[in-house]
Every structure is written in C-alpha cells, then in structure tokens.
TORTORRO-903575 format. One record per residue: residue number from 1; residue in three letters; z, x, y of N, C-alpha, C in turn. Coordinates in steps of 0.05 Angstrom, whole numbers. Layout:
residues N
SITE     i    aa       nw       nu       nv      caw      cau      cav       cw       cu       cv
SITE   NUM   Ala        Z        X        Y        Z        X        Y        Z        X        Y
...
end
This chain:
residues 161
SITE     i    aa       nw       nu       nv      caw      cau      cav       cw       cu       cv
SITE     1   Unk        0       17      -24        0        0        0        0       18       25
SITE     2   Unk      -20        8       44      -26       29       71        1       21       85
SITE     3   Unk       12       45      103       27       38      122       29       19      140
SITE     4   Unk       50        8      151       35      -15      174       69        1      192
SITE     5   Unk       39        9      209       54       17      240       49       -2      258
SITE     6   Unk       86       -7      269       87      -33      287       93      -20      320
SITE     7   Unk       81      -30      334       74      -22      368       89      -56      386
SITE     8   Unk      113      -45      400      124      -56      419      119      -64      441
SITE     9   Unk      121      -73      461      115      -80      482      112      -52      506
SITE    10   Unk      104      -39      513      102      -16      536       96        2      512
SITE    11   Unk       87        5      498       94       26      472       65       34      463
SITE    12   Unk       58       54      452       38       57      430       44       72      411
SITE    13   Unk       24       73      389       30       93      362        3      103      358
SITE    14   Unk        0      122      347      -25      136      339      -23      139      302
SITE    15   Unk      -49      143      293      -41      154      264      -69      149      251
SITE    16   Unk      -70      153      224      -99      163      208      -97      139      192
SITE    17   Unk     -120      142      181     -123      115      155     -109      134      128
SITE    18   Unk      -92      117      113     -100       82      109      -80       67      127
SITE    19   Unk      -65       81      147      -49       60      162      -56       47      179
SITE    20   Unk      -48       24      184      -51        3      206      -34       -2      225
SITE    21   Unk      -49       -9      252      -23       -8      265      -29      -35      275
SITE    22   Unk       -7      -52      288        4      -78      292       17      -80      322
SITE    23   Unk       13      -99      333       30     -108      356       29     -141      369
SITE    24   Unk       58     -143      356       54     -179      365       60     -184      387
SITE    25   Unk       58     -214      394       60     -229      413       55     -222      449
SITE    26   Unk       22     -212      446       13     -209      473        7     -229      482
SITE    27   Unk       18     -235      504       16     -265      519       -2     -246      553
SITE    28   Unk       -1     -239      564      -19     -238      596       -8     -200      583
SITE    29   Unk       -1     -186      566       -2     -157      558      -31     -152      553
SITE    30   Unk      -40     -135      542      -60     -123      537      -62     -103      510
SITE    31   Unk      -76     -104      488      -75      -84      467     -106      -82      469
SITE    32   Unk      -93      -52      474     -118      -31      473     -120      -15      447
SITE    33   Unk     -141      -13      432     -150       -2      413     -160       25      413
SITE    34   Unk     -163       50      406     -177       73      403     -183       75      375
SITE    35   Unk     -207       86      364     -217       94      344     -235      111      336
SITE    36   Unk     -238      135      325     -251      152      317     -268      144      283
SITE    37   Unk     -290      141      287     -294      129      258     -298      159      241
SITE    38   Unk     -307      174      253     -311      199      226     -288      212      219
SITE    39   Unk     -260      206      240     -240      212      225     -219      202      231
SITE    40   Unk     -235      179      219     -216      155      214     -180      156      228
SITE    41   Unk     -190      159      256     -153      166      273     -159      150      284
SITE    42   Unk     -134      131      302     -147      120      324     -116      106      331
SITE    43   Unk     -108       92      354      -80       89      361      -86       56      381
SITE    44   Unk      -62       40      386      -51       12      393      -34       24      411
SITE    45   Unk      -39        9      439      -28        5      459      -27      -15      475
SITE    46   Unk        5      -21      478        2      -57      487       19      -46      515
SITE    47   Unk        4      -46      529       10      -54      563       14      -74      576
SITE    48   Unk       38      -75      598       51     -102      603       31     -104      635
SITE    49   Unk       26      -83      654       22      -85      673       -2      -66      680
SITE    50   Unk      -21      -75      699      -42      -63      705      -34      -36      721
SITE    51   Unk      -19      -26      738      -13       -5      761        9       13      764
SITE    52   Unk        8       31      755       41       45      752       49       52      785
SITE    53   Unk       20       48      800       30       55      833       54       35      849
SITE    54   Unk       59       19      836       82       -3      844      100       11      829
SITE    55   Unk      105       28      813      130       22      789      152       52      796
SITE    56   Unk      170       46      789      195       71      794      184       83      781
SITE    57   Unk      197      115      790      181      141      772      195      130      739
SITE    58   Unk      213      138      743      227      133      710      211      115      692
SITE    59   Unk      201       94      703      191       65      681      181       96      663
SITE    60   Unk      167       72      637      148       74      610      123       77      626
SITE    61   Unk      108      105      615       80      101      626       69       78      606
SITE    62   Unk       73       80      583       67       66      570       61       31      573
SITE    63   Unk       76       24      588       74       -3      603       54       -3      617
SITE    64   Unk       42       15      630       16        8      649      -14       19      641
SITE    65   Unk      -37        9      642      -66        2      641      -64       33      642
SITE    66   Unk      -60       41      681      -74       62      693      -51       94      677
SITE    67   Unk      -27       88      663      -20      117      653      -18      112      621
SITE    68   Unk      -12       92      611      -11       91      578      -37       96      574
SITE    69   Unk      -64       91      578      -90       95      560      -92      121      555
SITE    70   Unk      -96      145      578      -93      170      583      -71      179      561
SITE    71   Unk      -53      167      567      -32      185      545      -43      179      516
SITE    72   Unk      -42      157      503      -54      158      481      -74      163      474
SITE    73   Unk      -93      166      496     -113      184      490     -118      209      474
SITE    74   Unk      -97      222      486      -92      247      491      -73      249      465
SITE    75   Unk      -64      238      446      -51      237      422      -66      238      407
SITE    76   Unk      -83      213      410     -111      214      381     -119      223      388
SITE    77   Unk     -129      244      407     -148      276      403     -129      289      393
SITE    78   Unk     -105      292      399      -89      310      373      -80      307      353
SITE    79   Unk      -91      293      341      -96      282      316     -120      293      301
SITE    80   Unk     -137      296      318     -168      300      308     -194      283      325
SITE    81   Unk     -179      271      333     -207      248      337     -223      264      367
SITE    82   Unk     -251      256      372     -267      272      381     -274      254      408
SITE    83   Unk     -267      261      435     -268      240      457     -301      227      447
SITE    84   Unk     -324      233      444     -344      227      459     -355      209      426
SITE    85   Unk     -328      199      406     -339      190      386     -321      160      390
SITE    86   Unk     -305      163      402     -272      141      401     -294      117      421
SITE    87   Unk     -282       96      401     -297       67      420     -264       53      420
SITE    88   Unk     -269       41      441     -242       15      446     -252       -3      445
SITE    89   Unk     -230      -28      436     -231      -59      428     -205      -61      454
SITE    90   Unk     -209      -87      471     -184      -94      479     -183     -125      469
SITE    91   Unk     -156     -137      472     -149     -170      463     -129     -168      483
SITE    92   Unk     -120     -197      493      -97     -207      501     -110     -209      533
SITE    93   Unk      -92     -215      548     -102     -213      579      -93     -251      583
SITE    94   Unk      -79     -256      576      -90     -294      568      -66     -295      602
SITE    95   Unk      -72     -325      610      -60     -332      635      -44     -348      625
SITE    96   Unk      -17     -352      612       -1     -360      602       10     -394      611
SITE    97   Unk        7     -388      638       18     -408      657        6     -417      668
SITE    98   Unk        3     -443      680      -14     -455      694        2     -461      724
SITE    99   Unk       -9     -452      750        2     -451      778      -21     -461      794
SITE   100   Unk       -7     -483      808      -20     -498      832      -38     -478      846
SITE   101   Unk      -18     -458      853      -28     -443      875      -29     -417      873
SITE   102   Unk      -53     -411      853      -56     -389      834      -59     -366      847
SITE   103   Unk      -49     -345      863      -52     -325      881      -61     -302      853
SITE   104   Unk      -75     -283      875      -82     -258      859      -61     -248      841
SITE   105   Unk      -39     -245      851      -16     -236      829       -9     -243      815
SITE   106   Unk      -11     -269      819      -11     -283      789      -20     -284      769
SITE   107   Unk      -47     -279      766      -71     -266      748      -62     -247      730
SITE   108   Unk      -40     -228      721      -29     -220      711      -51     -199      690
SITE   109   Unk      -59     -226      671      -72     -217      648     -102     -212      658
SITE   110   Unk     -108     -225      674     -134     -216      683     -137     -184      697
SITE   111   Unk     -116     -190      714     -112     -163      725     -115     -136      699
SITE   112   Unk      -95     -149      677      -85     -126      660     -123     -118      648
SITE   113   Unk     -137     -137      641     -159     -138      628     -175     -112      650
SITE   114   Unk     -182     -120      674     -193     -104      695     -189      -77      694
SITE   115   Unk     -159      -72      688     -145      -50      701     -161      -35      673
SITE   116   Unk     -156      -40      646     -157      -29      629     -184      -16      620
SITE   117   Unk     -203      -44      628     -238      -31      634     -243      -10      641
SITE   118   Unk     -228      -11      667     -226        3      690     -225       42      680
SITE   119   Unk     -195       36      665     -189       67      662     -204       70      636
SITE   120   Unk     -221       53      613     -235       70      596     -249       76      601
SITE   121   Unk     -270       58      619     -292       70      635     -281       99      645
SITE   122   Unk     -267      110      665     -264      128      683     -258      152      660
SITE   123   Unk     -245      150      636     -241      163      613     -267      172      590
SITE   124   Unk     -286      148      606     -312      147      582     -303      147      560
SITE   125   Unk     -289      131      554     -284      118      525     -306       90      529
SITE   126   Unk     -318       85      515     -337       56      505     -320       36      489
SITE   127   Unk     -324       26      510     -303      -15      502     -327      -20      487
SITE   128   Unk     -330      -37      455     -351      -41      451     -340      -73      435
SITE   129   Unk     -304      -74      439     -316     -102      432     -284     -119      457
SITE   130   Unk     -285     -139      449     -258     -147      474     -263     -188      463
SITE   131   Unk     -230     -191      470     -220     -218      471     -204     -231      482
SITE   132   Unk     -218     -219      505     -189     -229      528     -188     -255      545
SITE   133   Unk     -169     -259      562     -168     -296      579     -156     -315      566
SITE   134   Unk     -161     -345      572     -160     -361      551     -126     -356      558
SITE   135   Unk     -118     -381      553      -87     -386      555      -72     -390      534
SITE   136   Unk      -71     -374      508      -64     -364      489      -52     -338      486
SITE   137   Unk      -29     -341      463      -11     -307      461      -44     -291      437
SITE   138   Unk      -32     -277      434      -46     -261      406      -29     -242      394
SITE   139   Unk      -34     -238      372      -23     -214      351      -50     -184      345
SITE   140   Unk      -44     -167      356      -68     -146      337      -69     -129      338
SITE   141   Unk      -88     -125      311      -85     -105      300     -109      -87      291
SITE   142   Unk     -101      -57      278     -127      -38      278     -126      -28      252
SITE   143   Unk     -136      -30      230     -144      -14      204     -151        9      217
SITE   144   Unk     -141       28      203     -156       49      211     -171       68      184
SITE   145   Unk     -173       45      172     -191       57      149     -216       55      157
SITE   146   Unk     -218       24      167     -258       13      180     -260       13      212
SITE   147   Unk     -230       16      227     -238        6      254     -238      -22      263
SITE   148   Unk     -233      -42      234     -241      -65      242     -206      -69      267
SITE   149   Unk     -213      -96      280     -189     -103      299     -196     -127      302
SITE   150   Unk     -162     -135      288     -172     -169      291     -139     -170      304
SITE   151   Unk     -160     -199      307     -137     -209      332     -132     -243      324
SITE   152   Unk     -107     -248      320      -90     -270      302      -81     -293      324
SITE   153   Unk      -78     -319      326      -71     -335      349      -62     -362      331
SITE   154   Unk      -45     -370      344      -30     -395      333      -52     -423      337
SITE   155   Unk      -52     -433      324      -72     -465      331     -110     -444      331
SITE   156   Unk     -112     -428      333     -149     -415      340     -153     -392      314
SITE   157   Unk     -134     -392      294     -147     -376      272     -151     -350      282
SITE   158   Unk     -159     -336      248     -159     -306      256     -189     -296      266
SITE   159   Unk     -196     -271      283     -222     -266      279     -217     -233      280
SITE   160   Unk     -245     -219      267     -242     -196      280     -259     -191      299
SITE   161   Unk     -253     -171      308     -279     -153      335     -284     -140      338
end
C-alpha cells in the first residue's frame, strides 16, 4: 500500500511515487499541485491567502500564493524533479459565501486562484489543468505514480484533472 501524505492548511509536503499526497477541506484555499512525470516527484500545497505583502514577518510562507509556491518549488527540485519538466494542476478557489455587497476582498478564492496563476506563470511552471470557483469546498489530491489529481466534492462527485 502507497503512502498517503496528508497536507494541512498553510502547509505543503513533497515526495516520490508510490505516495500520494492529500489535502482536505479547501473551501476559498487553493491546492496547488507540482509534478515531474519522468521522475515521478511532485508536491501539494494548500494556500489560505493570495499576498504575504499584508502578512507579519513571522506568519507560514506556506499560507500564501506569492511565498509557498517558490518554496515548494524549490523542494521538488531537491528531490530530483527538473523545473522545465514540472506542470501544475490547481482546485479550490470556491466563494463560499454569498454577500450583498461583494467588494474585491471578498473574492478571497478568486483572488487565491489569480495570485497562484500569477506566481506559476512568473516561475514558468505550466498550469495545464485547474478547477477552481463555484461555491463548493473540495478535497485533493496527487498520485504521484501517474500525476493524475483529482479533486472530491460533497453533492458534485469525484473527477480527475
């Protein structure tokens, strides 16, 4: 039986196949995927917030879009994996709440979705698949035997991406 590595909220894990890694209940968070298919490494990172430029030095980089991707980046290349081979999957981003008077900040998960584009692009990592919006939590997760990343939701069934 493959490992099943579980990823927290501000948190990520890195690691090789046959393990999997896991992270529930993203509601407006963000799980970012990395994957190297030729050797088979690749790492889960669930970010709560798009901007570490608002946040006390101390926080979790790990909590934010613009310093968690970079760091886990920078794990699964020491692992093995090869920048210019690693593609990302993101899920979650959902708007949880429904508000009269929906101001930009409120957007939360949209924001988180943007921010995260944002830094694979600037990293040249290739987003090649994503399931984000939609006012739903999600659960997901990454084999890292195939790469596959599916993403689990209460009442909308499982899919992968």
């Amino acid at each position: 039986m493959a490992e099943m590595i579980r990823v927290g909220m501000a948190d990520y894990k890195v690691g090789r196949a046959p393990a999997t890694i896991i992270s529930y209940g993203l509601g407006s968070c963000i799980g970012i995927s990395m994957y190297d298919p030729q050797t088979k490494v690749g790492g889960l990172l669930h970010i709560m917030l798009p901007d570490s430029k608002q946040a006390k030095q101390s926080e979790n980089p790990a909590k934010f879009a613009d310093t968690g991707i970079p760091l886990m980046l920078d794990d699964v290349m020491k692992l093995g994996a090869v920048r210019s081979r690693i593609v990302a999957k993101i899920a979650g981003g959902a708007q949880m709440f429904a508000f009269a008077n929906s101001t930009d900040i409120m957007r939360v998960g949209a924001r988180n979705a943007e921010a995260s584009k944002k830094m694979l692009k600037e990293l040249g990592i290739r987003l090649i698949a994503e399931d984000t919006g939609a006012n739903y939590g999600r659960t997901v997760q990454i084999n890292l035997e195939n790469g596959v990343y599916t993403v689990k939701t209460i009442n909308k069934g499982e899919k992968e991406i």
